[in-house]
C-alpha positions in Angstrom: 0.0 0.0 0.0 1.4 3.6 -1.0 1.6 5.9 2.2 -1.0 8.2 2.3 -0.5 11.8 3.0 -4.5 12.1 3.7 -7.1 10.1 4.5 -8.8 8.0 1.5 -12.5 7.0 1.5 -13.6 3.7 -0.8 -17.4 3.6 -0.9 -19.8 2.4 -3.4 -23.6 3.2 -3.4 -26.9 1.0 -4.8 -29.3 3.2 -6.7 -32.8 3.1 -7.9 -31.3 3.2 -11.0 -28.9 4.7 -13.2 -29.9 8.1 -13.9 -27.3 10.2 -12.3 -29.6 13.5 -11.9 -33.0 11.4 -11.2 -32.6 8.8 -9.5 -31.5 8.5 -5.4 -28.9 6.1 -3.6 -31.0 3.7 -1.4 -27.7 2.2 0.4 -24.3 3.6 0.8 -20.7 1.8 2.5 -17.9 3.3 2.5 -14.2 2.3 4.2 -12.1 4.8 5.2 -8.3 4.3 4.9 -6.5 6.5 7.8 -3.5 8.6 6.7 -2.2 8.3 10.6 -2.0 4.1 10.1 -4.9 4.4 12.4 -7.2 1.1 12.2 -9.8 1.6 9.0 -13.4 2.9 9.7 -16.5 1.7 8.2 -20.1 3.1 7.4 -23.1 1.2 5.9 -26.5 3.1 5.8 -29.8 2.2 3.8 -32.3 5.4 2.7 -35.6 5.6 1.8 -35.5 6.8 -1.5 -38.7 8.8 -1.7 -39.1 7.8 -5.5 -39.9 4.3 -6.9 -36.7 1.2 -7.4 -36.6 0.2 -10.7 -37.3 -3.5 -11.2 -34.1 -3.5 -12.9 -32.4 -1.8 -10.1 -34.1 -4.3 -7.5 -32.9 -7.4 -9.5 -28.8 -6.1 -9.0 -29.3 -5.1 -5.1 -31.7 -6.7 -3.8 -33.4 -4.1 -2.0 -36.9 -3.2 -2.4 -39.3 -0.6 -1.3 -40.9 -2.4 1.8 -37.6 -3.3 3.3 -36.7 0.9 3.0 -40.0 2.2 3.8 -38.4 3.3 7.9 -35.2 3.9 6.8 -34.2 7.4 6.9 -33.9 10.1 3.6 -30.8 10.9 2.8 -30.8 13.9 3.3 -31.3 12.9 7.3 -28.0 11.8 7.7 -25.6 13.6 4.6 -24.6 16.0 7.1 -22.7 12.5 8.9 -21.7 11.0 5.9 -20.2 14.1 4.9 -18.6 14.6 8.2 -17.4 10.7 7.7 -15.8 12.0 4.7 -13.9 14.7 5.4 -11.2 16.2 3.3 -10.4 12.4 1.9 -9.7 11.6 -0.9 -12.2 9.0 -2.9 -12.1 5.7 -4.4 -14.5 3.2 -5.9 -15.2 0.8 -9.0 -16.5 3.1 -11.7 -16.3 5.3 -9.3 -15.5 8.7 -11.4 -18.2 8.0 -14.1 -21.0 6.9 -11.6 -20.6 6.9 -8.0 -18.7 10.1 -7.3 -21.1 12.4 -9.6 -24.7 10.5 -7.4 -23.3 11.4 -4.7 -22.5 14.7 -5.2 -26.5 14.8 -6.8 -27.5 14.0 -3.3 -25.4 15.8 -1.5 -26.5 18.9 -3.5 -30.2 18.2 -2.9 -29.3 18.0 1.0 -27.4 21.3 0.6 -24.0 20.1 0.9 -21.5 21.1 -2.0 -18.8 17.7 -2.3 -16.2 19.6 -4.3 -13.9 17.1 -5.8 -11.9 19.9 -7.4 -9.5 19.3 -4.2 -9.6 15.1 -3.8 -7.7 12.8 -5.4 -10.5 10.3 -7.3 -9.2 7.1 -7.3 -11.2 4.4 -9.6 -9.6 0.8 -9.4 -12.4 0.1 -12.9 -9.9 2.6 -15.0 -6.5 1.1 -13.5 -7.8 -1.8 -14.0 -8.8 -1.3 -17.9 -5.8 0.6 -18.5 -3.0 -1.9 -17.2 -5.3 -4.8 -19.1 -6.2 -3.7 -22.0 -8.8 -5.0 -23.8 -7.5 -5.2 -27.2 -7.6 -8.0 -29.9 -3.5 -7.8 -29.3 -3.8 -8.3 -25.4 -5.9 -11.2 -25.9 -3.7 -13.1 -28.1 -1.2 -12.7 -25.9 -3.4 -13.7 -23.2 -4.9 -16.7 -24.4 -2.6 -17.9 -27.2 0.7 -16.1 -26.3 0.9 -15.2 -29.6 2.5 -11.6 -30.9 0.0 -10.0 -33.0 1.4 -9.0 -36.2 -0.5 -6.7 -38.8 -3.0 -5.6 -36.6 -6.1 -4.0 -38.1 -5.8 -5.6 -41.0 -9.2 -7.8 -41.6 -7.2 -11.3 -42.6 -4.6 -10.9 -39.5 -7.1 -9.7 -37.0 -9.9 -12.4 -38.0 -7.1 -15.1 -37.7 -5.8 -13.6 -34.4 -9.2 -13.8 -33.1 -9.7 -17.8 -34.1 -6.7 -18.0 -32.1 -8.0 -16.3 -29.4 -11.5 -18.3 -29.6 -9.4 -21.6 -29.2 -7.3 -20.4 -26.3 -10.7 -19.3 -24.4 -12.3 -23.1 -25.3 -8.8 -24.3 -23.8 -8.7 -22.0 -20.8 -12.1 -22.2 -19.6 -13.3 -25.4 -20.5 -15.7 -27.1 -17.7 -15.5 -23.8 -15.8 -18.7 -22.8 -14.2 -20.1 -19.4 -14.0 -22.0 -18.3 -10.7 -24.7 -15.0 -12.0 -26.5 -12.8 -8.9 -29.6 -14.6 -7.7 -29.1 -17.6 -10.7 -28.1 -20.8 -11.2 -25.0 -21.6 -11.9 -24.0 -22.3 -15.5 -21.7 -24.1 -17.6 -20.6 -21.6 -20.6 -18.4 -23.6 -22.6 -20.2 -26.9 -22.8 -21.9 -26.8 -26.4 -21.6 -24.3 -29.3 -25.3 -22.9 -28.1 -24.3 -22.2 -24.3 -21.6 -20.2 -25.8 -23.4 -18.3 -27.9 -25.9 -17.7 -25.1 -23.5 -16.5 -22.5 -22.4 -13.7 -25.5 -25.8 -12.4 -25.8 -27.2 -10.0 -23.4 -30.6 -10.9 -22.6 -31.6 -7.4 -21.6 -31.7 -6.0 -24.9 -34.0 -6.8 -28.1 -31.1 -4.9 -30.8 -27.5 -4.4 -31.1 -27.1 -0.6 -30.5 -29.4 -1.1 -27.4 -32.5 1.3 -28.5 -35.1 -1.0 -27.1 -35.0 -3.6 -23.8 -37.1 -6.2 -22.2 -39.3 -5.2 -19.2 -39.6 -6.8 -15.9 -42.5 -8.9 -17.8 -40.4 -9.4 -21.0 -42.4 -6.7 -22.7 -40.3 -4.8 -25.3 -39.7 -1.4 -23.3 -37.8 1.6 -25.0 -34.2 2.5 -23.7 -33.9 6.2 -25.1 -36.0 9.2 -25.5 -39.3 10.7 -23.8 -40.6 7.1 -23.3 -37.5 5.4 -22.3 -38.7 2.4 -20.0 -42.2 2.4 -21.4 -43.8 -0.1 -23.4 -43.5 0.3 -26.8 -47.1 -0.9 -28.1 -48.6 1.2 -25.1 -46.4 4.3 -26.7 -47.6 3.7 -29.9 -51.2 3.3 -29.2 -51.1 6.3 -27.1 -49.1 8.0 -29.8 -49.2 6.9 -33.1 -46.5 9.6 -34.4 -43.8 8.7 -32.4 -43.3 5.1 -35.0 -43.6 7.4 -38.0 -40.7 9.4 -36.4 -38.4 6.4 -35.7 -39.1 4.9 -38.8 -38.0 8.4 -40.6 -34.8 8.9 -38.4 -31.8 7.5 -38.1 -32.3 3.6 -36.2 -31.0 0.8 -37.5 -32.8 -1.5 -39.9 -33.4 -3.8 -36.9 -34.8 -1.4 -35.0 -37.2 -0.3 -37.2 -37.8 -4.0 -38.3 -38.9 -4.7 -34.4 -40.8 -1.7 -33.7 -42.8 -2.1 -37.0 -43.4 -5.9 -35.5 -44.4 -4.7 -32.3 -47.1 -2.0 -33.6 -48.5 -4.3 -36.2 -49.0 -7.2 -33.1 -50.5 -4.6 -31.4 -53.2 -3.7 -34.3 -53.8 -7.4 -34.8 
């Protein structure tokens, strides 16, 4: 560990969802790492949000309304977890892109300014991207320990990536994969349970314009009506498919939509 010249604060919150300016943190812990060598001090704390959890959201952490409904608001206790804080510095995972700017949303609403302008921000997700790259050249290396050679051209990066395919059948095969709240499953078993664990089941298109719902119902993921249901938005507004089939989506996406309203009309 490098010697600290101040104190530095790891935390990481659970939200009701992802929005950084409308949604709320409904649990926040944080570690603090004493300059002085002093033992490290902890602080867990659950909120009641005030707004609704997002299925989504519940799915992740587990926590939903009824188990926050006597927990305090935020803004209760931010004058403590600001105190807590002190002039630290801050750390996290994905800290800098999500948990540091929440926070300082809460914190704002409470009437607290977090300025950051004077911390160090520490986020272990970048050090960890940066010193292991993900690049088609890393992951020969990785799983081939090959050198790549000609990189970006299509014939030496489509061979590098067989390679690459073979060294992950090699590496992981028989391993087992654990997933929050699922069973565990076997990814490497059969051509099919590979190609499932590529997919991401959240999403109905590749550049991630529409999603499933809770109930599996196709739910936009951009826009005015993000998180709605797209037959309820186009029964309720008939001009919003005209204006995605006119704009610039994807075939696919205009290929599902058009599905979706013409299910709807029967």
């Amino acid at each position: 560990m490098l010697p600290l010249d101040r104190d530095l604060v790891f935390f990481d919150l659970e939200a009701t969802g992802l929005n950084l300016t409308q949604d709320r943190i409904v649990q926040i812990a944080l570690i603090k790492l004493r300059a002085d060598g002093g033992p490290n001090e902890e602080l867990e704390m659950k909120f009641n949000p005030g707004i609704p959890i997002s299925a989504e959201a519940s799915e992740v952490h587990g926590l939903y309304a009824e188990d926050l409904k006597d927990a305090p608001a935020f803004s209760d206790v931010a004058k403590r977890i600001y105190d807590f804080i002190g002039d630290a510095d801050l750390g996290g995972y994905n800290s800098n892109r999500y948990d540091v700017p929440l926070l300082q949303e809460e914190f704002y609403r409470a009437g607290i300014y977090l300025n950051t302008s004077t911390r160090r921000l520490i986020d272990a997700q970048t050090i960890f991207y940066r010193m292991e790259p993900r690049t088609l050249s890393a992951a020969l290396k990785f799983y081939a320990n090959k050198e790549m050679e000609n990189a970006h051209d299509a014939l030496a990066d489509v061979r590098a990536t067989v390679d690459v395919f073979k060294g992950q059948l090699g590496a992981y095969a028989g391993a087992k994969v654990e997933g929050e709240g699922q069973d565990p499953i076997y990814p490497f078993e059969t051509m099919d349970s590979v190609a499932a664990f590529c997919r991401d089941e959240r999403y109905l298109d590749a550049t991630r314009r529409l999603k499933k719902g809770p109930d599996g119902t196709p739910q936009f993921n951009f826009g005015k009506y993000s998180g709605q249901a797209v037959s309820a938005v186009f029964a309720k507004d008939p001009n919003y498919l005209k204006w995605i089939l006119s704009k610039d989506f994807t075939t696919e996406v205009k290929a599902l939509v058009k599905a979706i309203d013409d299910a709807r009309r029967g």
